[in-house]
Every structure is written in structure tokens, then in C-alpha cells.
C-alpha positions as a Markdown table, in Angstrom:
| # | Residue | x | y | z |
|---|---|---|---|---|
| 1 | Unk | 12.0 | 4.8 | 14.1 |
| 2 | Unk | 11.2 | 5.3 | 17.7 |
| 3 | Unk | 9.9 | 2.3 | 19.4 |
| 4 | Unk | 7.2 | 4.7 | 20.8 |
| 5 | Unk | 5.5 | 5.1 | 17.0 |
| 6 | Unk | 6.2 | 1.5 | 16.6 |
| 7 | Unk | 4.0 | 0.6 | 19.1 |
| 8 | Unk | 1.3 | 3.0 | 18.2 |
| 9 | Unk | 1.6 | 2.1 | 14.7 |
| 10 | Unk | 1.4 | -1.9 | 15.5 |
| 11 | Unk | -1.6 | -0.8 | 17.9 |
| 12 | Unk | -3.4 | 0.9 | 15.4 |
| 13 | Unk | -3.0 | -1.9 | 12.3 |
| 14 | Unk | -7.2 | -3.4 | 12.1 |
| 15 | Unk | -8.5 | 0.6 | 12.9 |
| 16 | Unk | -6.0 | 1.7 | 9.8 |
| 17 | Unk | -6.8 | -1.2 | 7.6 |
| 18 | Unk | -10.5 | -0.8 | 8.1 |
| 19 | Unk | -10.3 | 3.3 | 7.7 |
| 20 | Unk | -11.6 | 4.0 | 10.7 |
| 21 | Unk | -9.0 | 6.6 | 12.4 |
| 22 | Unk | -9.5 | 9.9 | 12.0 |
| 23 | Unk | -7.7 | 11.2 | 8.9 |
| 24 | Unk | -4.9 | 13.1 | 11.7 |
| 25 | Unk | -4.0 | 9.7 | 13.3 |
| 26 | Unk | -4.0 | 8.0 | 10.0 |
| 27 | Unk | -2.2 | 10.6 | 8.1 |
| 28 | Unk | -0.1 | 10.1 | 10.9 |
| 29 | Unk | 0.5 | 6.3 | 10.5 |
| 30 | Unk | 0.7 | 6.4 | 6.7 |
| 31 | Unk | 3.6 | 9.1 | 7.5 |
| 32 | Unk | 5.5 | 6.3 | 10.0 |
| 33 | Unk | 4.7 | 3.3 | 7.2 |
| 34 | Unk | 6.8 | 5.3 | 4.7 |
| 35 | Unk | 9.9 | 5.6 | 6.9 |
| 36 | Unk | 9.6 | 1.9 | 8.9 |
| 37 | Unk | 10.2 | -0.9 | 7.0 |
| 38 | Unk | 9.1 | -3.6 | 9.8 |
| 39 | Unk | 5.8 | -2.0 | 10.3 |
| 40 | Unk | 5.2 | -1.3 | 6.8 |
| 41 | Unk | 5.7 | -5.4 | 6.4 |
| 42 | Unk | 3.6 | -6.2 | 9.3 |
| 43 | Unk | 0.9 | -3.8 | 7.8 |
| 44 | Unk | 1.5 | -5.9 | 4.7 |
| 45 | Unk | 0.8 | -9.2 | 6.4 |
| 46 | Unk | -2.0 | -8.0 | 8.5 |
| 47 | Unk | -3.7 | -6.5 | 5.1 |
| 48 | Unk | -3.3 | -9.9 | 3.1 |
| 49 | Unk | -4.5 | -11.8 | 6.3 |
| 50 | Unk | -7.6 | -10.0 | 5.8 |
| 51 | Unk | -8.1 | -10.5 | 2.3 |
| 52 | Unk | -7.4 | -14.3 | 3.2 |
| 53 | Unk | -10.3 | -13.9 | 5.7 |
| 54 | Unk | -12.3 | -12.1 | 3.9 |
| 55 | Unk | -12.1 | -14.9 | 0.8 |
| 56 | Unk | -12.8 | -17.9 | 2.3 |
| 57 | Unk | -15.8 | -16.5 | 4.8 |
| 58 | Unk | -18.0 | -16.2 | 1.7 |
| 59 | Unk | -20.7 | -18.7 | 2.6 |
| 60 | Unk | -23.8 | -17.8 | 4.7 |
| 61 | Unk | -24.2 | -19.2 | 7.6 |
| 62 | Unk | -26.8 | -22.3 | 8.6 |
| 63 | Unk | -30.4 | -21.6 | 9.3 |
| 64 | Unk | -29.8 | -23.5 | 12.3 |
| 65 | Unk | -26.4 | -21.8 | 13.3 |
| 66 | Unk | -28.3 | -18.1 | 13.4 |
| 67 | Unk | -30.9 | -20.2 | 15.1 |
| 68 | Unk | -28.9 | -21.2 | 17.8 |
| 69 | Unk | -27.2 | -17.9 | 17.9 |
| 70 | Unk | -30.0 | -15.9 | 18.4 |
| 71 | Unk | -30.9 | -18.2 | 21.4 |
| 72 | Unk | -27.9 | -18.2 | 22.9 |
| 73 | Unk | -28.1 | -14.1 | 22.7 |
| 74 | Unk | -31.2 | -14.3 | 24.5 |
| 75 | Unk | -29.9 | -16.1 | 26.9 |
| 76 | Unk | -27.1 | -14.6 | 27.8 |
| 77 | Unk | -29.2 | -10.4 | 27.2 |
| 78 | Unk | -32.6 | -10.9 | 28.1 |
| 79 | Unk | -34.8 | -8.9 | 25.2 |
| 80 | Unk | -32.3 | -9.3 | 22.8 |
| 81 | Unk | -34.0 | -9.5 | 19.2 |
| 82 | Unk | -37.2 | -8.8 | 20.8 |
């Protein structure tokens, strides 16, 4: 594979993996992931990575946490949440 398609492949993993390319650019990654083994594992990694992520982020977060978020916001963006 060309090292051009690598890159734009390797570039492109989070957009791929969360479907949002348009189905030309991802038909054209999908095509590059059946011909490139070291992109197809680093799709791989990046994919089970997110399920990892995805698994042990299941709590809600504190009251207090969004409380302190939501100030910080303000702070930082006037009329934010307003």
C-alpha cells in the first residue's frame, strides 16, 4: 500500500469507526482495510479501545461534577446554559 492511503486511512480511524464519512470516503477506507494489513490492525486496536472506553465509562457522573462543570462553562462562555 502507498504510504499516501496509509496516512489518510490512519487519519480517518475515530470518523470511520463512528460512521461518520461520507459513504465515498468510507467505501474508500473499507477498500484500503481489505488490502493493508497494518492499518486493518490498527483499525482493530483503535475499535476495541473504544469498546474498552465505552465499558468502563458507564456511571453517571456526580451532581456536584456537572455542577462544577456548568460553572466552569459559564465562566469561561459568558450565557452559556442560560
Amino acid at each position: 500500500m502507498s504510504k499516501r492511503s496509509c496516512e489518510e486511512a490512519i487519519t480517518s480511524v475515530y470518523l470511520y469507526l463512528d460512521n461518520e464519512l461520507g459513504w465515498v470516503h468510507a467505501a474508500k477506507i473499507k477498500r484500503h482495510l481489505r488490502h493493508c494489513d497494518g492499518c486493518l490492525d490498527a483499525f482493530r486496536f483503535e475499535e476495541q479501545l473504544k469498546v474498552v472506553i465505552r465499558e468502563r465509562v458507564r456511571e453517571e457522573p456526580k451532581q456536584e461534577v456537572l455542577d462544577r462543570l456548568r460553572v466552569f462553562l459559564k465562566e469561561q462562555e459568558p450565557g452559556f446554559g442560560d
